[in-house]
MDTraj code that builds the backbone (N, CA, C; nanometers):
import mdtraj as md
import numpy as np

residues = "UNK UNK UNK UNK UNK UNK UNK UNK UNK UNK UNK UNK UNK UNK UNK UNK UNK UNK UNK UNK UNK UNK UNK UNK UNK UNK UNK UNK UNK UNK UNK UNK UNK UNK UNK UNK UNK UNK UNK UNK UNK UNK UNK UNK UNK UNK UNK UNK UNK UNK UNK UNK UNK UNK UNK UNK UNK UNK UNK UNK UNK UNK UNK UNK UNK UNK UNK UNK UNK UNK UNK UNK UNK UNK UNK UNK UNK UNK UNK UNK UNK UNK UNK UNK UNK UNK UNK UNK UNK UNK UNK UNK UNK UNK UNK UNK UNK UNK UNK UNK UNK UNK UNK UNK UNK UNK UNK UNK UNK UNK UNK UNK UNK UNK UNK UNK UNK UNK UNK UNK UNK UNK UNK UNK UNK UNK UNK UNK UNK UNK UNK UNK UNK UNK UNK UNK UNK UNK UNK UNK UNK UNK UNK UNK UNK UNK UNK UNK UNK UNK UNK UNK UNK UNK UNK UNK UNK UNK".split()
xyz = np.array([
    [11.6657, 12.8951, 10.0315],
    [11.7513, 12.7822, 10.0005],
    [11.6634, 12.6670, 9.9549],
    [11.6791, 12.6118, 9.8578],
    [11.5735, 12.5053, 9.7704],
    [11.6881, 12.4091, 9.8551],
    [11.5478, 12.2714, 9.8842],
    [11.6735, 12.1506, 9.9391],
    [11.5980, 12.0635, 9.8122],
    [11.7242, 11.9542, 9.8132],
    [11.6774, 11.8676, 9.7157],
    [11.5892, 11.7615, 9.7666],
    [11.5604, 11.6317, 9.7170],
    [11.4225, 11.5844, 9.7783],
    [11.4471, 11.4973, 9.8755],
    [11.5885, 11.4353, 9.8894],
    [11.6142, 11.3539, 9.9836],
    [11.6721, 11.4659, 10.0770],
    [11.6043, 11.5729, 10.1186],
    [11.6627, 11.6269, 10.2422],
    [11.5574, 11.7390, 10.2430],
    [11.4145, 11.6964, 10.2088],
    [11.2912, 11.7531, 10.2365],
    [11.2494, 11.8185, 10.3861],
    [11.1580, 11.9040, 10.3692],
    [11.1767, 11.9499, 10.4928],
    [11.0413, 11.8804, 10.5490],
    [11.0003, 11.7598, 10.5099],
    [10.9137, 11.6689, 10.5734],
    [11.0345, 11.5439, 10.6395],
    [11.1730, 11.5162, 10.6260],
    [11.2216, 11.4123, 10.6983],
    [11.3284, 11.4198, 10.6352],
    [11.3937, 11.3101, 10.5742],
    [11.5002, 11.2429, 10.5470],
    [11.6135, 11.2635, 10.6343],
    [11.7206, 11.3696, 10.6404],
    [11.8146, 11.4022, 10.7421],
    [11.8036, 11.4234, 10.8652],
    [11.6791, 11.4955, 10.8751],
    [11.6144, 11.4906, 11.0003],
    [11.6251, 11.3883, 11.0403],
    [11.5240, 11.2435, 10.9968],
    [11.5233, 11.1727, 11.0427],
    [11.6054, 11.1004, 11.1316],
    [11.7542, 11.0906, 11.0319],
    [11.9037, 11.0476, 11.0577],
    [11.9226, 11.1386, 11.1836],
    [11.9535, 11.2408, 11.1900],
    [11.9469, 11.3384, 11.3183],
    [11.8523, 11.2767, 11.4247],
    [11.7324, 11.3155, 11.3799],
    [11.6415, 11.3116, 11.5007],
    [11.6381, 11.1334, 11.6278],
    [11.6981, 11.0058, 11.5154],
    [11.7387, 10.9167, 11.5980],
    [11.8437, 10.8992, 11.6277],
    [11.9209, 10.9497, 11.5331],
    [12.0649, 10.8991, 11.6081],
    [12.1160, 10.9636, 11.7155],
    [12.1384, 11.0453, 11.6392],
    [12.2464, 11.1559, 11.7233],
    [12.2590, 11.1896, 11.8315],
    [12.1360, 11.2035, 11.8862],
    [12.0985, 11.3320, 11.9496],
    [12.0604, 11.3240, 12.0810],
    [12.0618, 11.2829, 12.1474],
    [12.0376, 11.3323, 12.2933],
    [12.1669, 11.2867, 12.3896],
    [12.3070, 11.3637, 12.3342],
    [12.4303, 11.3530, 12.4157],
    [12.4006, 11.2873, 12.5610],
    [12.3795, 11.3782, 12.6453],
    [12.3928, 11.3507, 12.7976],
    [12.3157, 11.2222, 12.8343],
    [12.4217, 11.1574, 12.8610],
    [12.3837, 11.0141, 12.9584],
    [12.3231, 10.9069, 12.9003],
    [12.4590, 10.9613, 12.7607],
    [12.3969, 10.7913, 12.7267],
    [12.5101, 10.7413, 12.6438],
    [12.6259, 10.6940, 12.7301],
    [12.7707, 10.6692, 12.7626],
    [12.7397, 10.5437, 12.7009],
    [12.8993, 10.5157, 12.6628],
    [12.8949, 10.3429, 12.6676],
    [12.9668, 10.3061, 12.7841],
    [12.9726, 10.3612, 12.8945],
    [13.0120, 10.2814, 13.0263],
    [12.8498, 10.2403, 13.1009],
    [12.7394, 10.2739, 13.0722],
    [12.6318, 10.2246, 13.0698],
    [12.5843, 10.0620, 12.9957],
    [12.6343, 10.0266, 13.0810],
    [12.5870, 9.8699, 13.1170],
    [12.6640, 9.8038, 12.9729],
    [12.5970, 9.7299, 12.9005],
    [12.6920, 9.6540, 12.7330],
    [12.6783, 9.8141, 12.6315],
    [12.7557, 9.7631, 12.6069],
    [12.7122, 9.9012, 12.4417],
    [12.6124, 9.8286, 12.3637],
    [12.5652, 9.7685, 12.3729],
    [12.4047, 9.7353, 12.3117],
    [12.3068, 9.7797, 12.4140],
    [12.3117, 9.8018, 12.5220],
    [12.2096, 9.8606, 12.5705],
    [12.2776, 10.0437, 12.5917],
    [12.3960, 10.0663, 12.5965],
    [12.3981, 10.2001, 12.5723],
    [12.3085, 10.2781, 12.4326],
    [12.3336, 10.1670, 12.3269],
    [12.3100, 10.2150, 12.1903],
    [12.1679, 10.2410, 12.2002],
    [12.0575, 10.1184, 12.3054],
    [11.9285, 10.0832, 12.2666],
    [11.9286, 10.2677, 12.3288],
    [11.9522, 10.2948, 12.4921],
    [11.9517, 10.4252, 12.5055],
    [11.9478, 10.5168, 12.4636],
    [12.0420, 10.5403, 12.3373],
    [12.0767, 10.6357, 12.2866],
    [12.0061, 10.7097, 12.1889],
    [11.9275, 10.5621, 12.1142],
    [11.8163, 10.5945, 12.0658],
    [11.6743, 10.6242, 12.0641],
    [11.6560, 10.5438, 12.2246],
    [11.5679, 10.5621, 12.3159],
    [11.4846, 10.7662, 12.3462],
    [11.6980, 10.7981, 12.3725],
    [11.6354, 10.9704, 12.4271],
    [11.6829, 11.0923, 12.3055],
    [11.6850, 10.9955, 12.1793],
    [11.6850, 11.0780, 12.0895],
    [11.5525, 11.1019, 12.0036],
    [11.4982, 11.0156, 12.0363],
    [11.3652, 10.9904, 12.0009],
    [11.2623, 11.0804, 12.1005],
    [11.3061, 11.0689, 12.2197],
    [11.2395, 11.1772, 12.3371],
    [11.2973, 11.2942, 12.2927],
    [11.4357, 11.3549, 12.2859],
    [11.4452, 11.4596, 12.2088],
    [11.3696, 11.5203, 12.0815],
    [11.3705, 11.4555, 12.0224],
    [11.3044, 11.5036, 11.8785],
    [11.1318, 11.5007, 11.9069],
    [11.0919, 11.4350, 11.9574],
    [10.9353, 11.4548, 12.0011],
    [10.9229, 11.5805, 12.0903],
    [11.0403, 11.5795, 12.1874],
    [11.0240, 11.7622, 12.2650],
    [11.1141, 11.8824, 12.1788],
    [11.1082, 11.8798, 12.0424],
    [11.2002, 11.9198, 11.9559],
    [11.3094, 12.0263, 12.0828],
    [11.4001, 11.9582, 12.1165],
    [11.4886, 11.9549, 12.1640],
    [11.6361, 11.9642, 12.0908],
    [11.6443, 12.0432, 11.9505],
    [11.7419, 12.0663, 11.8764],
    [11.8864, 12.0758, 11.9481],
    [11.8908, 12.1446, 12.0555],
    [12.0051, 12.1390, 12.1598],
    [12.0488, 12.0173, 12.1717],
    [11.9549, 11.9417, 12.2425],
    [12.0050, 11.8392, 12.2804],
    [12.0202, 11.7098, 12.1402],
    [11.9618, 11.7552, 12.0537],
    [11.9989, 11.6826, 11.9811],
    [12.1282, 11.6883, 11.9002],
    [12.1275, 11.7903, 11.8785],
    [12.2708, 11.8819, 11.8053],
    [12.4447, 11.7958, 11.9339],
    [12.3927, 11.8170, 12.0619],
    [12.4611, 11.7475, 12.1525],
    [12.5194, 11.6339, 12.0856],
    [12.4717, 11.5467, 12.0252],
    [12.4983, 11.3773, 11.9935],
    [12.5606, 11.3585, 11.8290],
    [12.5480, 11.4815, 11.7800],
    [12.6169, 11.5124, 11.6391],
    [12.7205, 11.4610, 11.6883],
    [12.8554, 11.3950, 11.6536],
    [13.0299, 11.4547, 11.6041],
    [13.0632, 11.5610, 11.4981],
    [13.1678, 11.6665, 11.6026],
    [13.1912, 11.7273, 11.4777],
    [13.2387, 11.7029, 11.4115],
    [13.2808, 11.5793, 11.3829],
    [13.3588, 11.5352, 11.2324],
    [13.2286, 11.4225, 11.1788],
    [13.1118, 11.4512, 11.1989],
    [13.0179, 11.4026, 11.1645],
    [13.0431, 11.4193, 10.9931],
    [13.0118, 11.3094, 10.8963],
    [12.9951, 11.3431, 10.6988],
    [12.9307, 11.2743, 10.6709],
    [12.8945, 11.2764, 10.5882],
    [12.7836, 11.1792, 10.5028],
    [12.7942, 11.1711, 10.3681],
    [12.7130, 11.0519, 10.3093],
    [12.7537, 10.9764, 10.1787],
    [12.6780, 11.1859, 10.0592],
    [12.5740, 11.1730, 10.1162],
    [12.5019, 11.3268, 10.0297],
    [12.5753, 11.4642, 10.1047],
    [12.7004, 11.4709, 10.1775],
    [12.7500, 11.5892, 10.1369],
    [12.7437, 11.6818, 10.2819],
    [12.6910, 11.6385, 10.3870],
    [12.6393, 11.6946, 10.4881],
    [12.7072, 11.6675, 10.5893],
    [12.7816, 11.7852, 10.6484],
    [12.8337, 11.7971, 10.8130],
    [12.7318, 11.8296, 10.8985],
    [12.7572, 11.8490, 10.9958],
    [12.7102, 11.8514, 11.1310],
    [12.6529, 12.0254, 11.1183],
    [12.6771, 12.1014, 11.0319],
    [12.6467, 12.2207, 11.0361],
    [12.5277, 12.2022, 10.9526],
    [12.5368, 12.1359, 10.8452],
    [12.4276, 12.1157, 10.7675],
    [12.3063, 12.0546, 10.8222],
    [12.3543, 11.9391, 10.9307],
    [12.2384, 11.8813, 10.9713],
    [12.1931, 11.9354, 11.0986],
    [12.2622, 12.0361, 11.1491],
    [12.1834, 12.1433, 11.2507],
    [12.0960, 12.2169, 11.1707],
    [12.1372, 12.2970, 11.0457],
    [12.0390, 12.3710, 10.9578],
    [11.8720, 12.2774, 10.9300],
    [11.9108, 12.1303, 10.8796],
    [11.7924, 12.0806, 10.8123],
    [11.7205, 12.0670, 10.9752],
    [11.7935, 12.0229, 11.0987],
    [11.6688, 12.0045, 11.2173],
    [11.6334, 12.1275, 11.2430],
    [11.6829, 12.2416, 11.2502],
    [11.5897, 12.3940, 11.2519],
    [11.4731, 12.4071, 11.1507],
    [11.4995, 12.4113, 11.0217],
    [11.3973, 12.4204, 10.9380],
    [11.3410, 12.2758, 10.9700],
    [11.2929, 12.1887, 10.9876],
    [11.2516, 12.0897, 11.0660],
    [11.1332, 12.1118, 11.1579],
    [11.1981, 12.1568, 11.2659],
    [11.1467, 12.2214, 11.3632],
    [11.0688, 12.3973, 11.3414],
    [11.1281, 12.4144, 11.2627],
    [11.0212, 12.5498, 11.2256],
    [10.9023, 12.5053, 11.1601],
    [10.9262, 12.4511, 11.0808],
    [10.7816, 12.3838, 11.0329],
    [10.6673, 12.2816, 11.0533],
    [10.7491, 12.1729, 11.1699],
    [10.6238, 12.1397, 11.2422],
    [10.6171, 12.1551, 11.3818],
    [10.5065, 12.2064, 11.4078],
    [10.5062, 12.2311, 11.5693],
    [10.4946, 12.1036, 11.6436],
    [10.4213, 12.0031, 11.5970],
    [10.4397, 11.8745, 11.7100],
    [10.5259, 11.7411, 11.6297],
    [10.5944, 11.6849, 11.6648],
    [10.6791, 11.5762, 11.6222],
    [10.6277, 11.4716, 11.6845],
    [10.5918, 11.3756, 11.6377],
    [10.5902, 11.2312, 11.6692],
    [10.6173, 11.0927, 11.5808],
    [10.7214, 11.0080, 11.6666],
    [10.8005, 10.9077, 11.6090],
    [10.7544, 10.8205, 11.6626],
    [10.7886, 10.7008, 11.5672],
    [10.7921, 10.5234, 11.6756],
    [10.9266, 10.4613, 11.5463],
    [10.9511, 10.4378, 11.6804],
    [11.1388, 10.4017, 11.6220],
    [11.0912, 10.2121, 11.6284],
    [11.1836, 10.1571, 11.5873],
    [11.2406, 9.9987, 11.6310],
    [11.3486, 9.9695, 11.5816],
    [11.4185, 9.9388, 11.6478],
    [11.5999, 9.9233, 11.6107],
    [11.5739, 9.7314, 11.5613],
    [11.6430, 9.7738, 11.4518],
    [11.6525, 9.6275, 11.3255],
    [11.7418, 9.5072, 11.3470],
    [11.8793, 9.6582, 11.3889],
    [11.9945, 9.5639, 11.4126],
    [12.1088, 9.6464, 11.4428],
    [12.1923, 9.5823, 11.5484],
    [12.2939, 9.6278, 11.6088],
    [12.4106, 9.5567, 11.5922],
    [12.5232, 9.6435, 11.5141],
    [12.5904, 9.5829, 11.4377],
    [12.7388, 9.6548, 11.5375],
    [12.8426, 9.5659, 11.6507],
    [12.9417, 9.6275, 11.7284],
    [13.0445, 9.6059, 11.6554],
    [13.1544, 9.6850, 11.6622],
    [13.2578, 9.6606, 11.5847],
    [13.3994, 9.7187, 11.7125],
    [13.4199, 9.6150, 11.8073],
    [13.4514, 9.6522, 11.9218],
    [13.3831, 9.6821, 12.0273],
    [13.4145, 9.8002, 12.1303],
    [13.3838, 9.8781, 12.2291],
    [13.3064, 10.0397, 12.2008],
    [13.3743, 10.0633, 12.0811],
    [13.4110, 10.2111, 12.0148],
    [13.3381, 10.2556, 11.8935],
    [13.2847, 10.0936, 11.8067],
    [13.2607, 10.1496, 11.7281],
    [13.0653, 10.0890, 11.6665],
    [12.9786, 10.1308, 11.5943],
    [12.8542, 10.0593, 11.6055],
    [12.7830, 10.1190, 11.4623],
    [12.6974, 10.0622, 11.4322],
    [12.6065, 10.0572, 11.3091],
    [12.4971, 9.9894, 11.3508],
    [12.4231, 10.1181, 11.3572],
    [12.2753, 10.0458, 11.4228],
    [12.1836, 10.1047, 11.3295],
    [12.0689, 10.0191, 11.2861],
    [11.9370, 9.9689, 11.1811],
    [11.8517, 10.0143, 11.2599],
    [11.7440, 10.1633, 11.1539],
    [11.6223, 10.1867, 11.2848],
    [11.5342, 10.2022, 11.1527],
    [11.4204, 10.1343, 11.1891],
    [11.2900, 10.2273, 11.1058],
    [11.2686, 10.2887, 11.1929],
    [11.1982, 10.4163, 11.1229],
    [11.1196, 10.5070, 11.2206],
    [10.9861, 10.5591, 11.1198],
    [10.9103, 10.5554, 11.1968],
    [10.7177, 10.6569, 11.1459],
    [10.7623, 10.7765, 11.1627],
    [10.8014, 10.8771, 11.1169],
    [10.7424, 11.0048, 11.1160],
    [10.6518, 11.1003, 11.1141],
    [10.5879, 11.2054, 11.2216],
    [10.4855, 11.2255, 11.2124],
    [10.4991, 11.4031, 11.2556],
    [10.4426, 11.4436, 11.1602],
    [10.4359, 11.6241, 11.1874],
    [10.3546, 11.6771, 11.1534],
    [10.3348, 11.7803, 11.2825],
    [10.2259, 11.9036, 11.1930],
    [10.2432, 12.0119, 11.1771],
    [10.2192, 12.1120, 11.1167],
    [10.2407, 12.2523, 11.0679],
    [10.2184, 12.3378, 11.1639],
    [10.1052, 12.2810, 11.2608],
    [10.0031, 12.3774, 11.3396],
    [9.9129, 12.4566, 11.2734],
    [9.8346, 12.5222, 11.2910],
    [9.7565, 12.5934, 11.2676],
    [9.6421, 12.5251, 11.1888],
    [9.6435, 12.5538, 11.0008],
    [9.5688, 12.4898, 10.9543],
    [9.6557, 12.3571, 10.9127],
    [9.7471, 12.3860, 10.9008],
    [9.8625, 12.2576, 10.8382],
    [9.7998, 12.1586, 10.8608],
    [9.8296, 12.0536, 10.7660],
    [9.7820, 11.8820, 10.8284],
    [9.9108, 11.8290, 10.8647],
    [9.8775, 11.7236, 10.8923],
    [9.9670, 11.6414, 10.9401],
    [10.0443, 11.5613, 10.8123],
    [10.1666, 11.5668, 10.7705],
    [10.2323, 11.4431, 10.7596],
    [10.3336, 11.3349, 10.7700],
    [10.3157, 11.2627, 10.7801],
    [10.3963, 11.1504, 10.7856],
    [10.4672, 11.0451, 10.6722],
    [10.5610, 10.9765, 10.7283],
    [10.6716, 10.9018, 10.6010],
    [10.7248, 10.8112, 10.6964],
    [10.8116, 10.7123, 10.5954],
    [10.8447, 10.6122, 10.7254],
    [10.9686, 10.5640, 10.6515],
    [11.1121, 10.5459, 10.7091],
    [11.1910, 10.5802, 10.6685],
    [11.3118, 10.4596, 10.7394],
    [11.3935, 10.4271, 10.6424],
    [11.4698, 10.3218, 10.7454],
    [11.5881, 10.4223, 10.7400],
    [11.6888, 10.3971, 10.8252],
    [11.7955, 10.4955, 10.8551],
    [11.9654, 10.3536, 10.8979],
    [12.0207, 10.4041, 10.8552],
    [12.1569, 10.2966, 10.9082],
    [12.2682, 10.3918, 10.9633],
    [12.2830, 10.3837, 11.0903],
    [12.3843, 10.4830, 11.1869],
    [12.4674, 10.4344, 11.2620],
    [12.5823, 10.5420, 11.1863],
    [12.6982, 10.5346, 11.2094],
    [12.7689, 10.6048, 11.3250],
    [12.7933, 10.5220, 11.4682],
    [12.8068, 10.6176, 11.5508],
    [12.9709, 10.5608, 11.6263],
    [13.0086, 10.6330, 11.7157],
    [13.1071, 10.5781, 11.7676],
    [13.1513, 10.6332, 11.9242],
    [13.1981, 10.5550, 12.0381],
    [13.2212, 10.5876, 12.1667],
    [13.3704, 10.6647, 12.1641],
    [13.3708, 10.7948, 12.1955],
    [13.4958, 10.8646, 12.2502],
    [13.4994, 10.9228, 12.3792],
    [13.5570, 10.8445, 12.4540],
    [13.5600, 10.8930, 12.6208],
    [13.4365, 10.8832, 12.6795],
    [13.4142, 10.7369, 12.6692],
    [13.2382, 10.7099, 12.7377],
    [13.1468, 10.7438, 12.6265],
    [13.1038, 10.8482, 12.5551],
    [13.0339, 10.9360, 12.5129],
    [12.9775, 10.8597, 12.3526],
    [12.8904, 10.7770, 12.3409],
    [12.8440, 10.7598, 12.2174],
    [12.8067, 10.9048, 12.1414],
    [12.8668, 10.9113, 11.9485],
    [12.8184, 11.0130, 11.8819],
    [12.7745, 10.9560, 11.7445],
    [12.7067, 11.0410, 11.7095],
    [12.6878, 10.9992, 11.5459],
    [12.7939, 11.0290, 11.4261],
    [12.8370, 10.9999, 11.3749],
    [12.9675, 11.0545, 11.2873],
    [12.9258, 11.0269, 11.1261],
    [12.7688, 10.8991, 11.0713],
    [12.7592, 10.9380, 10.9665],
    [12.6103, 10.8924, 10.9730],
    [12.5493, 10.8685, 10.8357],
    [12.4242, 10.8153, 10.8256],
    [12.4008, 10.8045, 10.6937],
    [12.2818, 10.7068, 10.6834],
    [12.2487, 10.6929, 10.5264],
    [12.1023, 10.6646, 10.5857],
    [12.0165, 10.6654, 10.4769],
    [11.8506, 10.6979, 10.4799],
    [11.7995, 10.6959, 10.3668],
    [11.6621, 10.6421, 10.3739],
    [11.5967, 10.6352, 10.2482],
    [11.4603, 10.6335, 10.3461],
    [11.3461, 10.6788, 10.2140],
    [11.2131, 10.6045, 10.2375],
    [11.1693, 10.4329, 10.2820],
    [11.1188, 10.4156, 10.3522],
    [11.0850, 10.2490, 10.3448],
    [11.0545, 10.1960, 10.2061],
    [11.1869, 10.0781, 10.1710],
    [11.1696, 10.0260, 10.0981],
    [11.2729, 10.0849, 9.9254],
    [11.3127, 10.2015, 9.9982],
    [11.4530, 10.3084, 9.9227],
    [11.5661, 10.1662, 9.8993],
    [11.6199, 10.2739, 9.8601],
    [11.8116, 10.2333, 9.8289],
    [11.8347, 10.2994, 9.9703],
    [11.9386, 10.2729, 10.0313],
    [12.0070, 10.4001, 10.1236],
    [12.0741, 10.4589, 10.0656],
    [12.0822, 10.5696, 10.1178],
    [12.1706, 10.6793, 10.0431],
    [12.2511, 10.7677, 10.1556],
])
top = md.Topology()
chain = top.add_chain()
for i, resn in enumerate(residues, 1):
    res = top.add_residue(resn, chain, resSeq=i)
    for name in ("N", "CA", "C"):
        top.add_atom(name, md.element.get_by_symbol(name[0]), res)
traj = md.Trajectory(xyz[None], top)
């Protein structure tokens, strides 16, 4: 399967995945303001994706998760497998930009993130750095991701 370049198997969707989404369990918005649920959320998705923890990241998808390039929640389980097949160690440094509430229920939160992978073996390492804007929302306690847009630092989002 050829991916196109904004959904490389060095980042882009991943990326969107690997902070938003993803680490379902226990990280509610009945946890303290939903600005600090959100800071959470991104907090152990970021610990997810460094213990490539695809489970648990896949957890924090919605399945009515879509996106502006075409991609459900099935798609963006596919790009974090090939993801994760290809680098054996993951390392991120996130910083959330801006937290944007729209109620109780609903949020748009601003992250750069460093990306950092290696192949293992002889592979080198590389890295990209990527701003991401996520679209998530609380159903029954439960913050999820439902869309995303992403670019390189300094991109359009897309």
């Amino acid at each position: 399967m050829a991916l196109p370049r904004c959904v490389s198997p060095g980042h882009g969707a991943v990326g969107a995945l690997l902070l938003a989404a993803l680490l379902g369990a226990g990280c509610g918005a009945g946890q303290g303001s939903p600005e600090e649920a959100l800071r959470a959320f991104v907090a152990h998705a970021e610990a997810a994706a460094e213990a490539r923890d695809r489970r648990a990241l896949m957890a924090m998808v919605s399945a009515a998760y879509a996106d502006a390039r075409g991609n459900d929640r099935a798609a963006i389980g596919r790009l974090v497998r090939l993801y994760f097949l290809r680098r054996q160690d993951v390392a991120l440094l996130t910083h959330i930009d801006d937290i944007e509430l729209g109620g109780d229920s609903a949020a748009r939160v601003t992250v750069t993130v460093g990306m950092a992978g290696s192949g293992g073996g002889t592979s080198a390492w590389h890295a990209d750095a990527y701003r991401l804007e996520l679209e998530l929302e609380a159903d029954d306690g439960e913050w999820s991701l439902i869309g995303a847009r992403w670019s390189e630092l300094g991109g359009e989002l897309r």
